[in-house]
C-alpha positions as CSV (number, residue, x, y, z in Angstrom):
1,X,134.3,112.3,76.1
2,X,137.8,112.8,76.3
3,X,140.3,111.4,78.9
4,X,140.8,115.2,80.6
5,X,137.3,115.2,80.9
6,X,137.0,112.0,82.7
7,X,139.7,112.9,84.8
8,X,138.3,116.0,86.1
9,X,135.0,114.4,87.0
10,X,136.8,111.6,88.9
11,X,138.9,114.6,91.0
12,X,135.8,116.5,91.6
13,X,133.9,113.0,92.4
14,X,136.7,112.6,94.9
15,X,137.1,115.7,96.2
16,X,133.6,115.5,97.1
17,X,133.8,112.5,98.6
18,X,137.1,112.9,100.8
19,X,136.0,116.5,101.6
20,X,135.9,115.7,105.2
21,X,139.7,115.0,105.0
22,X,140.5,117.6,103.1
23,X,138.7,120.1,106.0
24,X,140.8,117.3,108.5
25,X,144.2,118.6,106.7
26,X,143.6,122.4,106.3
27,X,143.0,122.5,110.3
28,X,145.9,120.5,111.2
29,X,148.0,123.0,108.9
30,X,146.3,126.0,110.8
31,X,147.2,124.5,114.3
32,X,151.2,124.2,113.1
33,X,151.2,127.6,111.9
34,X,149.7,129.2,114.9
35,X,147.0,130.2,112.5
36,X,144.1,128.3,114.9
37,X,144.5,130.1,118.8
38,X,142.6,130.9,121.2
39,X,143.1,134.3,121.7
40,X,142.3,134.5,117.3
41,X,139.3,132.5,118.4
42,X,137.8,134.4,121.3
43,X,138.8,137.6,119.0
44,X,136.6,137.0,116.2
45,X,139.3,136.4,113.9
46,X,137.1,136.0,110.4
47,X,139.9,132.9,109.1
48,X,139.2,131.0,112.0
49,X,135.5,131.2,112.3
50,X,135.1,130.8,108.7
51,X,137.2,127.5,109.5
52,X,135.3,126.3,112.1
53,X,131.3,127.1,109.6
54,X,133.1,124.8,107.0
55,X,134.4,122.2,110.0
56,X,130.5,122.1,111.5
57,X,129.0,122.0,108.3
58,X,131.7,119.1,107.4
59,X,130.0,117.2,110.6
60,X,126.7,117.9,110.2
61,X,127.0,115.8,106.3
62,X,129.4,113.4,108.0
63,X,126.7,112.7,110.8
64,X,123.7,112.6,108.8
65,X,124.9,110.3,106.0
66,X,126.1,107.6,109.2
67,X,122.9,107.9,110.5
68,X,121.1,107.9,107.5
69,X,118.6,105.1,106.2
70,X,120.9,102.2,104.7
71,X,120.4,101.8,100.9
72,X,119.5,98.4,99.8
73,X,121.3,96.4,97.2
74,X,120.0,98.1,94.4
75,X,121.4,96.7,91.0
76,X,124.1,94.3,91.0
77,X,127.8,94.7,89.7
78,X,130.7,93.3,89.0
79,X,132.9,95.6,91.4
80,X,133.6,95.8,94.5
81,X,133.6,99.7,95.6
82,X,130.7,99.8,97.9
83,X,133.0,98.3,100.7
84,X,136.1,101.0,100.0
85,X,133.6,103.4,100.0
86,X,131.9,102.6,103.4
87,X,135.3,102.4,105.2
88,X,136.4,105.5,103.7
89,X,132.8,107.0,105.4
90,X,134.0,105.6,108.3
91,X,137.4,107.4,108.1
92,X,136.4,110.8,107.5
93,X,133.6,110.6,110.7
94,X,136.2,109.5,113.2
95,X,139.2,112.3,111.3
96,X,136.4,114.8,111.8
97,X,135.7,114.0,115.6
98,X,139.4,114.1,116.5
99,X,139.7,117.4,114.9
100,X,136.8,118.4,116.4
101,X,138.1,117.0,120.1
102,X,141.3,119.2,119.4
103,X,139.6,122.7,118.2
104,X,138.2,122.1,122.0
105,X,141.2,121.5,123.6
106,X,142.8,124.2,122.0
107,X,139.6,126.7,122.3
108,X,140.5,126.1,126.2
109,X,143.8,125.9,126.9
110,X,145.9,124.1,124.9
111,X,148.0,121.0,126.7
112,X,146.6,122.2,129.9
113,X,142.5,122.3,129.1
114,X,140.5,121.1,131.4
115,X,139.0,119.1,128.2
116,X,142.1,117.2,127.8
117,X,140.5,114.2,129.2
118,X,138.3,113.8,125.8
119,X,141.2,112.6,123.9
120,X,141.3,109.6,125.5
121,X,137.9,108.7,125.7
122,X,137.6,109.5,122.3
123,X,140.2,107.0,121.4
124,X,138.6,104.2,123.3
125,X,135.6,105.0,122.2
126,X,137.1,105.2,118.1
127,X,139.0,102.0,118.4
128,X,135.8,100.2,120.1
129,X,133.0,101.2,117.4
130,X,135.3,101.0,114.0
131,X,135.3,97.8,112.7
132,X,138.1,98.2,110.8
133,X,141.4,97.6,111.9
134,X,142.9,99.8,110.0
135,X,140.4,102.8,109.7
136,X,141.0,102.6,114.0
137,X,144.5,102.9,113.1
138,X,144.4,105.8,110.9
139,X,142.3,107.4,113.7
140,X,144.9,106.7,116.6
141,X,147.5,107.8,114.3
142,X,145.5,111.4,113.3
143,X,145.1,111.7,117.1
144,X,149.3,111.7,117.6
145,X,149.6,114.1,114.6
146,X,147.2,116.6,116.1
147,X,148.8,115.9,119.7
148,X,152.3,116.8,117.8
149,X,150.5,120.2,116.2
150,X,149.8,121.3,118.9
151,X,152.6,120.8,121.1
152,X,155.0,122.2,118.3
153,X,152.1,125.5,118.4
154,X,152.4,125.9,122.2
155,X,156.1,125.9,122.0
156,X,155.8,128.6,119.6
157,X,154.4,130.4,121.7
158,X,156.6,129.5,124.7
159,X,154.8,127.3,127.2
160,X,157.6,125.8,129.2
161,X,157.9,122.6,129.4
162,X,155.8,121.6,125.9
163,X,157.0,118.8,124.8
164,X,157.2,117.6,128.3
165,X,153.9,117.5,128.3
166,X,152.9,116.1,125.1
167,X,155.5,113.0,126.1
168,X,153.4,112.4,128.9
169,X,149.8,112.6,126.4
170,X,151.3,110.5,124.0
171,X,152.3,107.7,126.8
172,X,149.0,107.9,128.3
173,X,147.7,107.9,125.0
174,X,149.6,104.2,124.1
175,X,148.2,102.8,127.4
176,X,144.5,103.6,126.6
177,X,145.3,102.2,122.4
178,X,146.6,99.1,123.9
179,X,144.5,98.5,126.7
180,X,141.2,98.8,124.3
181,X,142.9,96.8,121.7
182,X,144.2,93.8,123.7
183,X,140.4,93.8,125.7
184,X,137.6,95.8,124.7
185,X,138.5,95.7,121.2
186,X,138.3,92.4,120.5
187,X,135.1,91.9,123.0
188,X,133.7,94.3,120.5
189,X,134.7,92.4,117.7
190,X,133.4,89.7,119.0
191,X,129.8,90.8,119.5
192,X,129.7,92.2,116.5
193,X,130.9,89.3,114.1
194,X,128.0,87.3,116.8
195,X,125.3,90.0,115.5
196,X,126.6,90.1,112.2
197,X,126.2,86.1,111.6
198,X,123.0,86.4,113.1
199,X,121.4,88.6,111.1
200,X,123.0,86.8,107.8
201,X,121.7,83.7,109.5
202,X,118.5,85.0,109.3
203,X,118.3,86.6,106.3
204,X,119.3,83.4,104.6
205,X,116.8,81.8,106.3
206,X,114.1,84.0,105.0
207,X,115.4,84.0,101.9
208,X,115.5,79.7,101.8
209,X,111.9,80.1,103.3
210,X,110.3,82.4,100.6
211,X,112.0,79.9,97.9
212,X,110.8,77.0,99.8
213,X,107.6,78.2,99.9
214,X,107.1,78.4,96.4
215,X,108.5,74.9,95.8
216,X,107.1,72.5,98.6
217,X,104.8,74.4,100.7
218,X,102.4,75.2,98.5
219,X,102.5,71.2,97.2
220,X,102.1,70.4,100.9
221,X,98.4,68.9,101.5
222,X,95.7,71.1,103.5
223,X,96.4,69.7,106.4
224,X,100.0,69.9,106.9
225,X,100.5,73.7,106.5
226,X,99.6,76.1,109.8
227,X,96.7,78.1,108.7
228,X,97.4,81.8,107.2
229,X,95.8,84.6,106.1
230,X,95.9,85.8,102.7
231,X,97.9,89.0,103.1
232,X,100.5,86.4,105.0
233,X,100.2,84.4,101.7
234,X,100.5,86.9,99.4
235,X,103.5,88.2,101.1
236,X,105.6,85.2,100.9
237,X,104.6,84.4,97.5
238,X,105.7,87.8,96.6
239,X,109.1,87.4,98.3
240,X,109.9,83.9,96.5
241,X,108.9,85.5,93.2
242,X,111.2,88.4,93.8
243,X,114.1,86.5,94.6
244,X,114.0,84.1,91.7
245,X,112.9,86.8,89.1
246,X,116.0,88.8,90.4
247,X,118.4,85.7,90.1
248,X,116.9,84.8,87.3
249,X,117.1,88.4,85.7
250,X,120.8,89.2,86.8
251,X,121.8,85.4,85.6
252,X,121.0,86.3,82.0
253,X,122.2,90.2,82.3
254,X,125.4,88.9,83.6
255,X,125.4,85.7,81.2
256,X,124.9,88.1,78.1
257,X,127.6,91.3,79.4
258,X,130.2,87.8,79.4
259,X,129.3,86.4,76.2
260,X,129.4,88.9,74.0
261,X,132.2,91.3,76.0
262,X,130.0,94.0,76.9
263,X,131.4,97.4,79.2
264,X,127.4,97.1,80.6
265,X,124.3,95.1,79.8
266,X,121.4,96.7,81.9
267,X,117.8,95.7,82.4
268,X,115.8,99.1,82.7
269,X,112.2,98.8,83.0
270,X,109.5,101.1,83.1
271,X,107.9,102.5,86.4
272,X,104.2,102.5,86.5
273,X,103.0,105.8,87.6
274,X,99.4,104.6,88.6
275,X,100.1,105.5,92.1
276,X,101.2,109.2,91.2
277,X,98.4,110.3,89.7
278,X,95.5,111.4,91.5
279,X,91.5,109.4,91.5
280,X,90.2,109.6,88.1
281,X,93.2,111.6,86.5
282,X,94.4,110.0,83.1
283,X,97.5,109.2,82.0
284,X,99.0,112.0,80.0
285,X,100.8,110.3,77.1
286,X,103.0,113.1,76.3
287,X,105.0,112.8,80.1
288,X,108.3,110.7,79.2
289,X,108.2,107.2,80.3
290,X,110.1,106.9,83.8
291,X,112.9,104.3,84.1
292,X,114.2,102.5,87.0
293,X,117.3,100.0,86.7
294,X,116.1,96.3,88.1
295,X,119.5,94.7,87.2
296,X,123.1,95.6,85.7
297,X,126.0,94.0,85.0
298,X,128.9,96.3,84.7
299,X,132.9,96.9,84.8
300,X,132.7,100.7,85.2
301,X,132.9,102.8,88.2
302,X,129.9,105.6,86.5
303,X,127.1,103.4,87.1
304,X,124.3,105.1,88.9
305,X,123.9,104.4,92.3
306,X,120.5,105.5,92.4
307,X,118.4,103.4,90.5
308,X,115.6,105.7,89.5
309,X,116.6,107.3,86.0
310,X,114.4,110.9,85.8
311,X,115.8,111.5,82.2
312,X,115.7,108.8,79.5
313,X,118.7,110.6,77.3
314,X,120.2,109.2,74.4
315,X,116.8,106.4,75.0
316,X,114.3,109.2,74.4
317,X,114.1,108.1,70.6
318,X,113.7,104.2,71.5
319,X,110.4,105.5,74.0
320,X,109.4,107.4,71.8
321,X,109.3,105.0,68.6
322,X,109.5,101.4,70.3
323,X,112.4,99.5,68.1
324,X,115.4,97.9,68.4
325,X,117.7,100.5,68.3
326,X,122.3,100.8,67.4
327,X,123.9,103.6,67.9
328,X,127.9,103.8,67.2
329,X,131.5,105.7,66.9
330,X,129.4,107.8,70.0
331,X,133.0,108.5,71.4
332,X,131.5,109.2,74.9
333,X,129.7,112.5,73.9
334,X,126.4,110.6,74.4
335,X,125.9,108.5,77.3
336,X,123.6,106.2,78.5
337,X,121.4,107.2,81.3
338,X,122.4,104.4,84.4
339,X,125.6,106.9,83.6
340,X,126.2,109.2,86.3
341,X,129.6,110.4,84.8
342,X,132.0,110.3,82.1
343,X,132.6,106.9,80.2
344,X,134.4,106.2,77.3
345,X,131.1,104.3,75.7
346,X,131.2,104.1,71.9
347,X,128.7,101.8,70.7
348,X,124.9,101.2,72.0
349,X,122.3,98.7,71.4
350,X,119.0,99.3,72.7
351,X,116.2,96.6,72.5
352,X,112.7,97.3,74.1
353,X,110.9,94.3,75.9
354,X,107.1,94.5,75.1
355,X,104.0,92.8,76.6
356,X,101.4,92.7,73.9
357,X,101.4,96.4,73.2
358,X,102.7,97.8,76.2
359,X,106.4,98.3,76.2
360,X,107.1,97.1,79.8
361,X,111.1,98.0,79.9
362,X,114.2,98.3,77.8
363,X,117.3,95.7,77.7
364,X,120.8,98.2,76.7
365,X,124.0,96.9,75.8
366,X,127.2,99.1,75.5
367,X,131.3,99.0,74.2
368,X,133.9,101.2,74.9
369,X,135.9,99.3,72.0
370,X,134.7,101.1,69.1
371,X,133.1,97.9,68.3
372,X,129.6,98.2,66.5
373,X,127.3,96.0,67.2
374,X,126.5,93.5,64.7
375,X,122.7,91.8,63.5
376,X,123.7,88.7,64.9
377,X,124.6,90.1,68.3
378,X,121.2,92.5,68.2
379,X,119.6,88.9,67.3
380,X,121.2,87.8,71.2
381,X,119.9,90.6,72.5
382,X,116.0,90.3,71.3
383,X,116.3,86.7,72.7
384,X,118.0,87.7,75.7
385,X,115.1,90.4,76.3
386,X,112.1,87.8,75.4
387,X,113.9,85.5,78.1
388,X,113.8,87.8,80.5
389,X,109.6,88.2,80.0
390,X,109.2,84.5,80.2
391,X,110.7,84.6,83.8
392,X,108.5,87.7,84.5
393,X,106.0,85.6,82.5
394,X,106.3,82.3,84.1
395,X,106.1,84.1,88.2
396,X,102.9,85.5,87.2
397,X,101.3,82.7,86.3
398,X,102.6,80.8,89.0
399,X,101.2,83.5,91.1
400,X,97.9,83.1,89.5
401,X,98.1,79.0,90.1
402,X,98.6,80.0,93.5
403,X,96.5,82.7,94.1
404,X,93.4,80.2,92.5
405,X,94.9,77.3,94.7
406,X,94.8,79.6,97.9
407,X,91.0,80.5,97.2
408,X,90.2,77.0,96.7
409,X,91.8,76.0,99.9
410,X,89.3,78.8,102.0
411,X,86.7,77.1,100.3
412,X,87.2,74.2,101.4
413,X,88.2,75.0,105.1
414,X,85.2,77.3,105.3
415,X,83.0,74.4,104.0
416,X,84.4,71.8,106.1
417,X,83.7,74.8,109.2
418,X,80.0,75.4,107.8
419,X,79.4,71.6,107.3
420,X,79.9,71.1,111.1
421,X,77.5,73.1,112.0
422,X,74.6,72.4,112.9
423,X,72.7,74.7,115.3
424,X,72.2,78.7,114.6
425,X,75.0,79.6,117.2
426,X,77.7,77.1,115.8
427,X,77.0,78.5,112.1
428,X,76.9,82.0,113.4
429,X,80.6,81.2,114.9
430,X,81.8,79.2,111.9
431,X,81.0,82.2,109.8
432,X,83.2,84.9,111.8
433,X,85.7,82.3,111.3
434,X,85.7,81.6,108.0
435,X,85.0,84.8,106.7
436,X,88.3,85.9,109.4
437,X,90.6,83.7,107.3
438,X,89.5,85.8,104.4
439,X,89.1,88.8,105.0
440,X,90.5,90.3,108.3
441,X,87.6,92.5,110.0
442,X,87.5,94.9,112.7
443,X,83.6,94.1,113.2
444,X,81.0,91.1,111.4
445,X,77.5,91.2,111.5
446,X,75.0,88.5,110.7
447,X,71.4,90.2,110.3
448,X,68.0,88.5,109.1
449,X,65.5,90.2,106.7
450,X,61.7,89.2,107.6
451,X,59.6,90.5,104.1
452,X,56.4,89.9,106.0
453,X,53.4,91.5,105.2
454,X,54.4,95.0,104.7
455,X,57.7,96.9,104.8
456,X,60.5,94.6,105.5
457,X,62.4,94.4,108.9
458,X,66.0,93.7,109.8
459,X,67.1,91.7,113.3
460,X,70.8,91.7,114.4
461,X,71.3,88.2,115.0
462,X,74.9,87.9,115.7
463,X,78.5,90.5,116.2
464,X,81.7,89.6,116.6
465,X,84.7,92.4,116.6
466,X,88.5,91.3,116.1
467,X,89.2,91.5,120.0
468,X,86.7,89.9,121.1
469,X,88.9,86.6,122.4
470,X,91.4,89.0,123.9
471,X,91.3,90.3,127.7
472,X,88.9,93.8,128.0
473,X,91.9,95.6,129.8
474,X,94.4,95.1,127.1
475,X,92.5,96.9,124.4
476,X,93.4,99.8,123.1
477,X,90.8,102.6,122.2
478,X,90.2,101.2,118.5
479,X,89.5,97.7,120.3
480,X,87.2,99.8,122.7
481,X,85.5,101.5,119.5
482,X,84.6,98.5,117.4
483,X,83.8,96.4,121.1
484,X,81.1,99.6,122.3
485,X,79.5,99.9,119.0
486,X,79.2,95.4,118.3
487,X,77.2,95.9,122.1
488,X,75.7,98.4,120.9
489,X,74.1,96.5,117.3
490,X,73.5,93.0,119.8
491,X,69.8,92.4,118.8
492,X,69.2,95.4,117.1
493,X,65.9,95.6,115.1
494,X,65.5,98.4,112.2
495,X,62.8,98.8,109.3
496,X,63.8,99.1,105.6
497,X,65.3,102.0,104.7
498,X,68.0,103.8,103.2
499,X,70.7,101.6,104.4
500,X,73.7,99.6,102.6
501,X,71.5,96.2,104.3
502,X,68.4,96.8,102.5
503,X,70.3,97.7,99.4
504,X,72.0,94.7,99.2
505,X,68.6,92.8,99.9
506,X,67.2,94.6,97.1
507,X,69.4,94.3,94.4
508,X,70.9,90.6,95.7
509,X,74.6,91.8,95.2
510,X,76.8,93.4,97.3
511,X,77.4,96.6,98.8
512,X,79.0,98.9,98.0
513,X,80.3,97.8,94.9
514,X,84.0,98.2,95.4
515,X,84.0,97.6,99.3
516,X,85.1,101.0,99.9
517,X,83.5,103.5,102.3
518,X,84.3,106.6,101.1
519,X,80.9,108.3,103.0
520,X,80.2,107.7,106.3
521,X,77.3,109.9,106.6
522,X,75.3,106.5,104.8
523,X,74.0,104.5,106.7
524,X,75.0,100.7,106.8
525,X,72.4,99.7,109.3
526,X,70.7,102.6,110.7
527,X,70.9,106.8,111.3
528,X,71.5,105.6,115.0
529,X,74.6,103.3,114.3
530,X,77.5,105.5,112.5
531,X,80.6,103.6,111.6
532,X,83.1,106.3,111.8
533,X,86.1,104.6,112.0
534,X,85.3,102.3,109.1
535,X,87.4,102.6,105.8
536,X,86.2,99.3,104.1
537,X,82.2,98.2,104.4
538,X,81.2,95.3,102.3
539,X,77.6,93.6,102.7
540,X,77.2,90.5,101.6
541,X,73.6,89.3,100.7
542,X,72.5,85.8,102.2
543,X,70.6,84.1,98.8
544,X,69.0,80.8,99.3
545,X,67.5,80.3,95.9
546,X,65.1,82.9,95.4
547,X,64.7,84.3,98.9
548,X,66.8,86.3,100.9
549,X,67.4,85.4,104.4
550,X,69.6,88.2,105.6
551,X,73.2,89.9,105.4
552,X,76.5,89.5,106.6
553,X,78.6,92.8,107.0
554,X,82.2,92.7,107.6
555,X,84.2,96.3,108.4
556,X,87.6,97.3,108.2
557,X,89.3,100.4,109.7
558,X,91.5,99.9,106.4
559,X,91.3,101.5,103.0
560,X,91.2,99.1,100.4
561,X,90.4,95.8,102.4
562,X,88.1,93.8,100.1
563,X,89.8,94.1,96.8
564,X,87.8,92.4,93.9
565,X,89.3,88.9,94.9
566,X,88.4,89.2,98.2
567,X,84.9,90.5,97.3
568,X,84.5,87.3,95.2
569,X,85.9,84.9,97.5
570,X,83.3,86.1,100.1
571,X,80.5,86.3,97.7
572,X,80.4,82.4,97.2
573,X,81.1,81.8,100.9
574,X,77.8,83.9,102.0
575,X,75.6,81.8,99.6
576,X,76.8,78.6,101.6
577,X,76.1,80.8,104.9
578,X,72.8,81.2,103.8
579,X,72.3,77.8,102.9
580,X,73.7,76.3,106.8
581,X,71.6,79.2,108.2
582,X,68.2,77.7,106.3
583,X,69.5,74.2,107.6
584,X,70.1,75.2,110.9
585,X,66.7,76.5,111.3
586,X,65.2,73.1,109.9
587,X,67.2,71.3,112.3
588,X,66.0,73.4,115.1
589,X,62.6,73.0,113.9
590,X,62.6,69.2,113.9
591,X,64.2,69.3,117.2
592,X,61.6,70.9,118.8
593,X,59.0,69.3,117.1
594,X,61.1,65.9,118.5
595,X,60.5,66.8,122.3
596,X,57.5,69.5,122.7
597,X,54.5,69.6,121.5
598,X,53.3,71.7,118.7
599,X,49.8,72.5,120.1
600,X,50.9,73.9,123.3
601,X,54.6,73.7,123.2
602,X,55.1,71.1,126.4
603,X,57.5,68.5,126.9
604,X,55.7,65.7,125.2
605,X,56.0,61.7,126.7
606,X,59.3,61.0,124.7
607,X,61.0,63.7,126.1
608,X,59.6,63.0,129.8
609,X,61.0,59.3,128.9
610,X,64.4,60.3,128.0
611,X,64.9,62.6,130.8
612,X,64.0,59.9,133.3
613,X,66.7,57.7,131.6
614,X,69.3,60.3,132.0
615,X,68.8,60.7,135.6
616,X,68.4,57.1,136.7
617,X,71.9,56.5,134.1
618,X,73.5,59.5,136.4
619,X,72.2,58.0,139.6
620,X,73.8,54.8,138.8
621,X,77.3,56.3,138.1
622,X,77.3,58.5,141.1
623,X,76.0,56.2,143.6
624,X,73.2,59.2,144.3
625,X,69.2,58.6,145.0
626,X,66.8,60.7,142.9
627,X,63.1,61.6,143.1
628,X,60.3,60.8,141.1
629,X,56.7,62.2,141.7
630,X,53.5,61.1,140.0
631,X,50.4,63.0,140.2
632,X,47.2,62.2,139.5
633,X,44.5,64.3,138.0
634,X,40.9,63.4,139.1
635,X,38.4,62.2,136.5
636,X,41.1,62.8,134.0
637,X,39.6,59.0,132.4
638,X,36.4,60.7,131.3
639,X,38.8,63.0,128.7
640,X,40.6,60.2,127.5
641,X,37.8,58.1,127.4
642,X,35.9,61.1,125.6
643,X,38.7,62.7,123.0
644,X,41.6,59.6,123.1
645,X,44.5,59.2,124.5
646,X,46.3,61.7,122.4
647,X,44.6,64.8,123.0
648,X,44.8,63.5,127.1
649,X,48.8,63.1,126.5
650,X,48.7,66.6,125.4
């Protein structure tokens, strides 16, 4: 690429980036020739409506790129033109709206429009929101020039008294600069430097919290850490491992562009396109692998600024055939693709970083010395790129360390819950909240299964929806949804049938198989109960050893709620529901059979005696009488005396 080359595509780069000031200029030169009027206006004069389609359009693009979304970081460099950039943004919005304040005031008058007035509010209101000093400046000192244009226009054309006037704009002019610099300025500058530190503040503080996170709250014990849910787990462990596999990453890039005086070392790695292609489509291994630039270190002012690369370039034969490749004397003809203009790049070394047999990105490294790259230094590089897997390497297994070490910790907690119960209500309420801390659910239902002699039949025994705790008037109609149709299941009895429930009896796994409910026309319970609003169904047999007691059924309005860890996790936690369900019913049993009678189901004498206790223990506290009446039944010795004092205690 030669130097004319380059210097064109930096003047048309900057052309296209001060256009705004270019349109700024060509209107204040219409306004001193006496080309802008007006009479030309309000006569259809084709110059100056052609001026003012190319101003609009000018403020349109000026406009829409200020209130456009803000670009993130991206890949890091070592220059500093993003700020020089931004301010000149900055200038070209406020030029544009002083121009566009004057084409008004000239449109409707001149110095005597009735508009007048929004010079100087659009001076405060310039010098308020720019939060550069100078860039205010500039503004202030655009607004004097165009004041001057247009004085020096209307005494062209002889208003009397012309420069008069534009004395007196200019004065009033200076008052409003300086009374918005010496007060509401620096109020404004104020605030803003407050906001500014506050959101730093915070985003350091997020960023210290995702790194502490990975290094002393997960070696906190159970009991120390507030309990979270998984997707608030998995979040900040996905956090920590970006910020270190980013520092990490740009360390080495920027480590490896020092030592061995590279123009640009650049990590480009290859996007998955998983998410692109449509349910069931394969990939097509003739579509060119996309690329996307996780970190740089550079020196030039070419570099991409977006970091998704749609044509691989001179790489195309390093995707193609994965090896280390050098290319060299190049003489900027054939760029690299982070490129987006001309660069004086000579030499190219290419190595691919590969996972097993999957070529998961590419680590480049380029010259503009004419130096080729030697063995040795395509050595570096391999060893540079197998570093930069370890770190990728080394976050994924701590993720999987984690990930186990989170599972084990719902275990437990949802043991400890299921081990205090010990009634059918208390395990019917430790299981909504166990499986809660799991899996987040929209509705739960706990059903038994009674074989019996012929076709089975399934009870409702317990539902619980996610608002349940909250106040009925503050739900919303989802809330109302899942509430009407968990009143609507309470109790519900329903044969075998075509239904996820007797499925997942059947076959003693769960249902459906990936947790997705892609059909709502089948059933879960019944025909009767439709769960249209449900996204994610998963029924969970209850096994206790080779019977089946029942289901639990959680729902989600959500696609893709129970992914296969999730499906696991509850799997082994509804075999220890069924288990505190078959002991809960034990203990029920034996409590019974502890204070009634089995023949006829009356309190029996120990229960009479410990009832009496409790009332004369309550009478004593509270200083109260109580009553106690004896009967007698007549001849009632003969039936003792007859069948024993058992049968007459019955």
């Amino acid at each position: 690429m030669t130097a004319i080359a380059r210097t064109v595509y930096r003047a048309r780069k900057q052309a296209t980036e001060w256009w705004g000031l270019i349109v700024v200029a060509g209107f204040a030169y219409l306004l001193a020739m006496g080309l802008f009027s007006a009479k030309r206006l309000w006569a259809g004069d084709l110059l100056v409506l052609t001026g003012l389609s190319i101003y609009a359009a000018t403020l349109v693009r000026a406009v829409a790129r200020e209130l456009g979304p803000v670009t993130g970081e991206g890949s890091r460099r070592r220059i500093g033109a993003a700020a020089t950039v931004e301010a000149g943004h900055e200038l070209e919005l406020g030029m544009l709206l002083v121009t566009g304040v004057y084409i008004l005031v000239v449109a409707t008058g001149g110095l005597g429009s009735f508009l007048y007035p929004l010079v100087y509010a659009l001076v405060s209101f310039l010098l308020i929101v720019n939060k550069r000093r100078w860039v205010a400046g500039a503004c202030l000192g655009a607004t004097v020039v165009f004041e001057l244009v247009t004085g020096l226009a209307s005494a062209r054309a002889g208003l009397v008294g012309a420069w008069a006037t534009v004395a007196l704009h200019l004065t009033y002019l200076g008052f409003f600069a300086a009374g918005n610099l010496l007060i509401l300025t620096n109020l404004a500058k104020r605030l803003r430097g407050q906001h500014e530190h506050s959101i730093s503040s915070e985003l350091a503080r997020i960023r210290q919290e995702a790194r502490d996170f990975r290094l002393i709250a997960s070696q906190l014990p159970l009991a120390s850490r507030a309990a979270r849910s998984r997707e608030d787990e998995e979040l900040r462990m996905a956090q920590g491992a970006v910020h270190h596999v980013h520092e990490q990453l740009f360390f080495t890039i920027d480590l490896l562009c020092v030592s061995l005086e590279l123009h640009t070392a650049a990590l480009l790695w290859v996007q998955d396109d998983s998410d692109e292609r449509a349910p069931g489509e394969r990939k097509d291994s003739r579509k060119t692998a996309k690329l996307v630039i996780k970190e740089m270190a550079t020196a030039s002012e070419m570099a991409r600024d977006n970091p998704v690369i749609d044509a691989p370039g001179v790489l195309a034969a390093v995707i193609r055939d994965p090896k280390p490749l050098r290319l060299k004397a190049l003489g900027g003809r054939r760029l690299p693709p982070y490129y987006q203009g001309p660069e004086p790049v000579t030499d190219l070394c290419v190595v691919p970083l590969t996972d097993g047999k999957a070529v998961r990105g590419y680590l480049c490294a380029d010259r503009i010395e004419d130096r080729p790259f030697t063995d040795q230094e395509q050595d570096a590089l391999e060893k540079a790129g197998a570093q930069c897997m370890r770190i990728i390497e080394q976050e994924r297994a701590f993720a999987a360390v984690e990930r186990g070490k989170y599972e084990q910790e719902q275990f437990y907690r949802a043991s400890e819950l299921l081990n205090q119960a010990l009634t059918l209500d208390d395990v019917y309420a430790k299981t909504f909240a166990a499986l809660s801390a799991m899996a987040p659910y929209d509705l739960a239902v706990i059903t038994r299964h009674d074989a019996g002699a012929g076709s089975g039949r399934h009870e409702v025994l317990a539902v619980r929806h996610a608002a349940q705790d909250g106040d009925p008037e503050s739900w919303d109609k989802d809330a109302q949804y899942w509430a009407e149709l968990a009143a609507g299941l309470e109790g519900k009895r329903f044969p075998d049938g075509a239904c996820l429930v007797s499925m997942a009896i059947k076959n003693r796994h769960h249902m459906p198989a990936t947790g997705d409910y892609l059909d709502t026309a089948v059933a879960v319970f019944d025909k009767a109960s439709k769960l249209e609003r449900a996204r994610s169904v998963l029924v969970l047999p209850l096994v206790r050893g080779e019977q089946v007691l029942g289901t639990v059924t959680v729902v989600s309005s959500r696609a893709k709620a129970y992914p296969p860890a999730t499906r696991e996790m509850l799997r082994v936690i509804s075999h220890q529901v069924g288990v505190s369900l078959q002991n809960a019913r034990m203990y029920q049993s034996m409590e019974e059979r502890a204070t009634t009678d089995g023949l006829t189901g009356l309190t029996n004498h120990r229960a009479f005696q410990e009832r009496l206790e409790q009332l004369h223990a309550l009478s004593e506290r509270t200083g109260q009488k109580f009553s106690l009446i004896l009967t007698d039944i007549d001849h009632f010795k003969s039936v003792n005396d007859t069948y024993g004092h058992p049968v007459g205690d019955a």
